[in-house]
MARZA-432521 format. One record per residue (C-alpha): residue in one letter; y, x, z. Coordinates in steps of 0.05 Angstrom, whole numbers, padded with zeros to 5 digits. Last residue first. Example, Ala and Ser with C-alpha at 12.3 -4.5 7.8 and 13.67 -1.06 7.14 Angstrom:
2
@r=S v=-00021 u=00273 w=00143
@r=A v=-00090 u=00246 w=00156
This chain:
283
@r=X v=-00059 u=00531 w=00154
@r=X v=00012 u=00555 w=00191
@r=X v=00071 u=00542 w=00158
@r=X v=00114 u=00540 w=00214
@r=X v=00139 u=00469 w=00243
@r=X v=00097 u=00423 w=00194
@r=X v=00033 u=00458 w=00206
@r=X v=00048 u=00483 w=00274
@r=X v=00072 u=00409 w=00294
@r=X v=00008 u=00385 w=00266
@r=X v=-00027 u=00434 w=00305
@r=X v=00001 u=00422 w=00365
@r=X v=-00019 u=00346 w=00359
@r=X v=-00093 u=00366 w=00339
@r=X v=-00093 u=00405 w=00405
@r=X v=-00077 u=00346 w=00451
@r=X v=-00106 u=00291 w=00416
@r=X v=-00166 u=00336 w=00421
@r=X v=-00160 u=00365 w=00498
@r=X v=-00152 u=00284 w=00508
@r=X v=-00213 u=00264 w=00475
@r=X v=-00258 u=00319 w=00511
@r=X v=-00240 u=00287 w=00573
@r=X v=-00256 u=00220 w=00552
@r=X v=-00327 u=00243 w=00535
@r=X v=-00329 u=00297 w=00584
@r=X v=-00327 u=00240 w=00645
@r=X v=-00364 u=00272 w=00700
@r=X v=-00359 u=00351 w=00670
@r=X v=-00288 u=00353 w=00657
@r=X v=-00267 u=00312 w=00712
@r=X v=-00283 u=00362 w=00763
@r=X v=-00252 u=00345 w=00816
@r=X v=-00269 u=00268 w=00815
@r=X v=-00288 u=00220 w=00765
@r=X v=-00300 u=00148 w=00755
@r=X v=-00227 u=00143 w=00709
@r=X v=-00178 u=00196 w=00688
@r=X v=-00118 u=00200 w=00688
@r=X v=-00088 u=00235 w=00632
@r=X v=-00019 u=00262 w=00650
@r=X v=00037 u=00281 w=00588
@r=X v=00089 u=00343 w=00602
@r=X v=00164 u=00336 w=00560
@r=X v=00195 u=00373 w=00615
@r=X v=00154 u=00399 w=00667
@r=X v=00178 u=00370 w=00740
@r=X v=00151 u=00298 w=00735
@r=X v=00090 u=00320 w=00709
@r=X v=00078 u=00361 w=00769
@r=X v=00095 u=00312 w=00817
@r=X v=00039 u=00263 w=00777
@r=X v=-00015 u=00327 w=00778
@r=X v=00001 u=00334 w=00864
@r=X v=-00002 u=00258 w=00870
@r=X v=-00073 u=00249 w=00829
@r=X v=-00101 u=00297 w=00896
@r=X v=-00118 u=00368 w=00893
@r=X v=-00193 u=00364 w=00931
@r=X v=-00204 u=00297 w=00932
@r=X v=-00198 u=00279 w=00857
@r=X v=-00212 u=00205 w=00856
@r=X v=-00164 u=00193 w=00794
@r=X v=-00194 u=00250 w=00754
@r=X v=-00142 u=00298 w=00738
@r=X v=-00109 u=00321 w=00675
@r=X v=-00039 u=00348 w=00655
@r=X v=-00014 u=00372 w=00587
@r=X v=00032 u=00417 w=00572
@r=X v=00072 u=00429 w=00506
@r=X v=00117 u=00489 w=00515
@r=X v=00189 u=00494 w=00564
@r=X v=00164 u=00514 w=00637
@r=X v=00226 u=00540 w=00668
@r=X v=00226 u=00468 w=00709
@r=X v=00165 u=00483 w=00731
@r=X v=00181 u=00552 w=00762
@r=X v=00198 u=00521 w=00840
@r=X v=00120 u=00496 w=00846
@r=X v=00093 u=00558 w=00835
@r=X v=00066 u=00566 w=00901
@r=X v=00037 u=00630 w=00921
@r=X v=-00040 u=00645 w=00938
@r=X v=-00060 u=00676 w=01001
@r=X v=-00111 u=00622 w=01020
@r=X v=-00143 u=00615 w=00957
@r=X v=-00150 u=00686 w=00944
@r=X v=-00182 u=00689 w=01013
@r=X v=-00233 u=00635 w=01004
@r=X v=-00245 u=00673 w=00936
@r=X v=-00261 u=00730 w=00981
@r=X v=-00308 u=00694 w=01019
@r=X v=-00351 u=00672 w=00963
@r=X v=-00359 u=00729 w=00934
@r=X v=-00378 u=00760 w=00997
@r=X v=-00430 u=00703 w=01008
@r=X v=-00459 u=00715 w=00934
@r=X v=-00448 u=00661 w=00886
@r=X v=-00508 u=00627 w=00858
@r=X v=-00512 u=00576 w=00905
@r=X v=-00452 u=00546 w=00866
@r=X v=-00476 u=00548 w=00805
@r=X v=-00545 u=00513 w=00834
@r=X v=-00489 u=00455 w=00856
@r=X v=-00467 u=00452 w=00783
@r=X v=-00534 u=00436 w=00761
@r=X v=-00555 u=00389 w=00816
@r=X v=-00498 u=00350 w=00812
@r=X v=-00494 u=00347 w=00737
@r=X v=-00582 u=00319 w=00738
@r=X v=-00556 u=00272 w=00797
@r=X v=-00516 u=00247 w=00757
@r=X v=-00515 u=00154 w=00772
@r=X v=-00522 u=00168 w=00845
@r=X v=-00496 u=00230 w=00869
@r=X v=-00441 u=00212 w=00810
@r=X v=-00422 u=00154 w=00838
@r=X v=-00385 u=00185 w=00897
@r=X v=-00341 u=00217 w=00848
@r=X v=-00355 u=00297 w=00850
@r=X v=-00318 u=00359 w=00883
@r=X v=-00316 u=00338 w=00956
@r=X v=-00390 u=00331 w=00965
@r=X v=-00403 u=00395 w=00935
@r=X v=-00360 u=00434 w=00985
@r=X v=-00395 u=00406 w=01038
@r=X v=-00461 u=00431 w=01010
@r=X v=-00436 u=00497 w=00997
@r=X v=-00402 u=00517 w=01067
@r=X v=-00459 u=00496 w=01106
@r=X v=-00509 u=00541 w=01056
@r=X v=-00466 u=00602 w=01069
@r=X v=-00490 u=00638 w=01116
@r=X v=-00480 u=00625 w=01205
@r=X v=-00441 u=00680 w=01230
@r=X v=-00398 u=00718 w=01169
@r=X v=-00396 u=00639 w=01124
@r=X v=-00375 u=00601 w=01194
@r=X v=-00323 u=00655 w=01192
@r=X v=-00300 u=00650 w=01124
@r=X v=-00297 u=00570 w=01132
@r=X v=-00247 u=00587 w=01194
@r=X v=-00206 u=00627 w=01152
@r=X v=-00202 u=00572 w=01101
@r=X v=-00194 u=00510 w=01156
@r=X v=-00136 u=00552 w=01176
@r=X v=-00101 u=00561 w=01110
@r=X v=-00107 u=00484 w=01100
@r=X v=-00065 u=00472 w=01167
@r=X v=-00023 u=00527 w=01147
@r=X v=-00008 u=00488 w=01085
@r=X v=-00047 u=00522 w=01022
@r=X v=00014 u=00533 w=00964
@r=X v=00030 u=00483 w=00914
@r=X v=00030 u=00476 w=00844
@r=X v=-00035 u=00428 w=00836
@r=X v=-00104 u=00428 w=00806
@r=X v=-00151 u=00378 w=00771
@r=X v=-00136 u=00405 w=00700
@r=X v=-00072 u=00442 w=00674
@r=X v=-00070 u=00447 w=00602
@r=X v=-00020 u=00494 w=00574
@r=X v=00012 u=00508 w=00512
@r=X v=00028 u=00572 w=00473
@r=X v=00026 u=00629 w=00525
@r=X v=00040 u=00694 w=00519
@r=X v=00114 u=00691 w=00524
@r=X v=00103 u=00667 w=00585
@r=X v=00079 u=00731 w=00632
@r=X v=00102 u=00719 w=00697
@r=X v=00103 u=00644 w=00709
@r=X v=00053 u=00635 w=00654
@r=X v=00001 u=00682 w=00685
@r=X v=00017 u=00642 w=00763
@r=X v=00007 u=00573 w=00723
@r=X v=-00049 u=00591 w=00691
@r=X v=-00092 u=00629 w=00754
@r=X v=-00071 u=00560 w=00799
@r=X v=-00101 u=00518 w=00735
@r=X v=-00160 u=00567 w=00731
@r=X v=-00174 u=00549 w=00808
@r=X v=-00165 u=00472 w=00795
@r=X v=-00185 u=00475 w=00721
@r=X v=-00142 u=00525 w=00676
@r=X v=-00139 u=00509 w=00599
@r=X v=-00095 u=00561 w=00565
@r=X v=-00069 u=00561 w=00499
@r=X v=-00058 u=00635 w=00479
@r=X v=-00013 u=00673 w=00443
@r=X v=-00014 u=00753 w=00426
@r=X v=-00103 u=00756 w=00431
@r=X v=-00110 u=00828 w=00414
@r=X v=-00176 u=00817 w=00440
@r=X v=-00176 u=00872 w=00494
@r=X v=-00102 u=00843 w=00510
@r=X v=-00124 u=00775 w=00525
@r=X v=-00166 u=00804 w=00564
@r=X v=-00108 u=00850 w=00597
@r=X v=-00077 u=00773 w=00604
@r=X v=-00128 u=00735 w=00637
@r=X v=-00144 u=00799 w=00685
@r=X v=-00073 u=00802 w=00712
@r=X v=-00074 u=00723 w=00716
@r=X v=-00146 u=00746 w=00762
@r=X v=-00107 u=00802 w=00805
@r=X v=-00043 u=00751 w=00831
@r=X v=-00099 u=00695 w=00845
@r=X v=-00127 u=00748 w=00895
@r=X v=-00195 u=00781 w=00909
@r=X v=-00204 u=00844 w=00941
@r=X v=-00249 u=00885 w=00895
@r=X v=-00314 u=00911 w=00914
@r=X v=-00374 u=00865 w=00895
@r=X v=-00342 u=00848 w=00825
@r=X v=-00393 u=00817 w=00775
@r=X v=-00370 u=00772 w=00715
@r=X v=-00438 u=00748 w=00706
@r=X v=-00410 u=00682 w=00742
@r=X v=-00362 u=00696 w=00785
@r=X v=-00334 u=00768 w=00817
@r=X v=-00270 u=00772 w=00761
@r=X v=-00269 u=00697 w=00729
@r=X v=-00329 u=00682 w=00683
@r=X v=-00288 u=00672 w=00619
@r=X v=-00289 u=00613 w=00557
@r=X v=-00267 u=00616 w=00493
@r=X v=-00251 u=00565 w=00437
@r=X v=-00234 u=00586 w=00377
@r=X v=-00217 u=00509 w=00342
@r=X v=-00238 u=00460 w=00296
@r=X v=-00310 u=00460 w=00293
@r=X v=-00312 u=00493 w=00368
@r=X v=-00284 u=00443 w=00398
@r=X v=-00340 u=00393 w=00421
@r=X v=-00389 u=00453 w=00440
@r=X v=-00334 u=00486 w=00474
@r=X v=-00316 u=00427 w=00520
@r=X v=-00389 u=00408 w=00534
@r=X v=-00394 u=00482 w=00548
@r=X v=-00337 u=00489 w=00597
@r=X v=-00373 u=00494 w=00667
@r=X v=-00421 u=00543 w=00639
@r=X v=-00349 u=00586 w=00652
@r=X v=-00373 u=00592 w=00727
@r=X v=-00359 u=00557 w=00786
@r=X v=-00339 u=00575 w=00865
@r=X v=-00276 u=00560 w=00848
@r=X v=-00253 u=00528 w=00782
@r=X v=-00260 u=00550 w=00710
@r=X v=-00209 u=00579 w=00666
@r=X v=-00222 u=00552 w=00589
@r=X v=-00182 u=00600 w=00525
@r=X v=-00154 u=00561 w=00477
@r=X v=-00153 u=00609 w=00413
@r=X v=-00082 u=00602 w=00375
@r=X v=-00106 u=00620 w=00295
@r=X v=-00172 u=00580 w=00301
@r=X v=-00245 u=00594 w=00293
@r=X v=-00308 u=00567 w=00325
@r=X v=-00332 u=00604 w=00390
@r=X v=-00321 u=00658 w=00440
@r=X v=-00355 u=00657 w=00503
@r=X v=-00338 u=00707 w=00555
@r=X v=-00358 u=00759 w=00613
@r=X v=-00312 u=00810 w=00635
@r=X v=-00339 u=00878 w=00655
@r=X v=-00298 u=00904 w=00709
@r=X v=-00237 u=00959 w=00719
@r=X v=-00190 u=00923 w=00693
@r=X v=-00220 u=00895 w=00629
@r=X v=-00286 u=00917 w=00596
@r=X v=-00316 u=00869 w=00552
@r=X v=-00380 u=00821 w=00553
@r=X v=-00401 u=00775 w=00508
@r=X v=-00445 u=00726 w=00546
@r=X v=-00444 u=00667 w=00489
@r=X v=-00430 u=00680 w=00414
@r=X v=-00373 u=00713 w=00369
@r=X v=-00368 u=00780 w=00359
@r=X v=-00309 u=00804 w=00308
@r=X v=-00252 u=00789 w=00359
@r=X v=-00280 u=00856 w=00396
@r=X v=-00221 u=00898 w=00404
């Protein structure tokens, strides 16, 4: 166990790898932050920095991203919820609230749906419950093989396109650059087998309705990569879930509009914790 360190780039063997975190601020239910694909946990900062007064907040590089490094491992959405909860384990974490953005919100939902009595709430950001479609599939496999003849740059710079608001090439072209350089940084391998993981996923579409703690839902309402009408059908299968839309962003609303963002995760949070408070005693 290492819930004693606290800082940025801890590191902690899980699985077979050496997991790399942030762990900030103090809380009795940590929220731990599950970035997207190809990105790394710098993706949460904004989100730790605002938290971390009121809240353990703690952020991973998933298995093969970010300093998180896994050359060798076949990559599957099945082996990173396995990773979330032997981490969770390492820390003697029991209950979690987990934030999971497109990626992270296909690794949350596929934890919760076989491990829930770990989780306390969940937010599921830019992301969706369904499966690839063949068609999508396709375009995957093909994306690998453009990757094996021709490199990755192709790949990258589409993909970056697709992820932001159209006025954020524009009006952030400090974010774009930033998150696009996270990108680059992934290896071509790594990059493939994330393709894969993607591809081979499961739906968990059909456990919704099994889903019975707070959840909250947020996508930006350009998101072109898992569309506003996969986070509404989701809200309309989870009892009791609440969707933030929001405004002038795309997939990765957390980083385009962090302001509004970072005032839902509070109204959020602060709402568990009153019922906590009043619910269970806890300080």
């Amino acid at each position: 166990m290492k819930t004693e360190n606290k800082g940025f780039n801890l590191t902690i063997p899980v699985n077979n790898f050496d997991l790399s975190y942030d762990d900030l601020g103090e809380g009795n239910i940590p929220v731990i932050f599950l970035h997207g694909f190809p990105f790394d946990k710098s993706m949460w900062q904004g989100q730790l920095d605002f938290l971390k007064s009121a809240y353990r907040v703690i952020a991973c590089d998933i298995r093969g991203f970010g300093k998180s490094m896994d050359e060798q491992s076949p990559l599957s959405i099945d082996l990173f919820a396995d990773d979330l909860i032997a981490f969770m384990d390492q820390l003697n974490i029991e209950k979690a609230i987990v934030c999971g953005l497109s990626m992270g919100g296909f690794i949350t939902l596929n934890a919760h749906e076989r491990f829930p009595d770990r989780f306390e709430a969940l937010i599921l950001a830019d992301t969706q419950c369904i499966a690839d479609t063949p068609e999508v599939k396709e375009k995957r496999y093909e994306a690998i093989s453009e990757i094996e003849g021709n490199g990755v740059a192709n790949f990258n710079e589409g993909f970056i396109k697709k992820v932001f608001h159209e006025d954020s090439f524009t009006n952030k072209k400090e974010l774009v650059e930033k998150l696009s350089s996270v990108v680059y940084s992934n290896s071509e391998h790594i990059i493939q087998q994330g393709l894969v993981a993607l591809a081979e996923r499961s739906e968990t579409c059909s456990t919704l309705g099994k889903i019975n703690i707070p959840t909250l839902i947020i996508c930006g309402k350009d998101d072109m990569v898992t569309p506003l009408a996969q986070s509404e059908a989701m809200k309309e299968s989870i009892k009791g879930a609440t969707l933030q839309v929001i405004e002038n962003a795309g997939h990765v609303s957390n980083l385009e509009q962090p302001d509004e963002f970072n005032q839902h995760l509070l109204e959020f949070l602060n709402a568990l914790n009153v019922v906590n408070i009043q619910g269970f005693k806890v300080d």
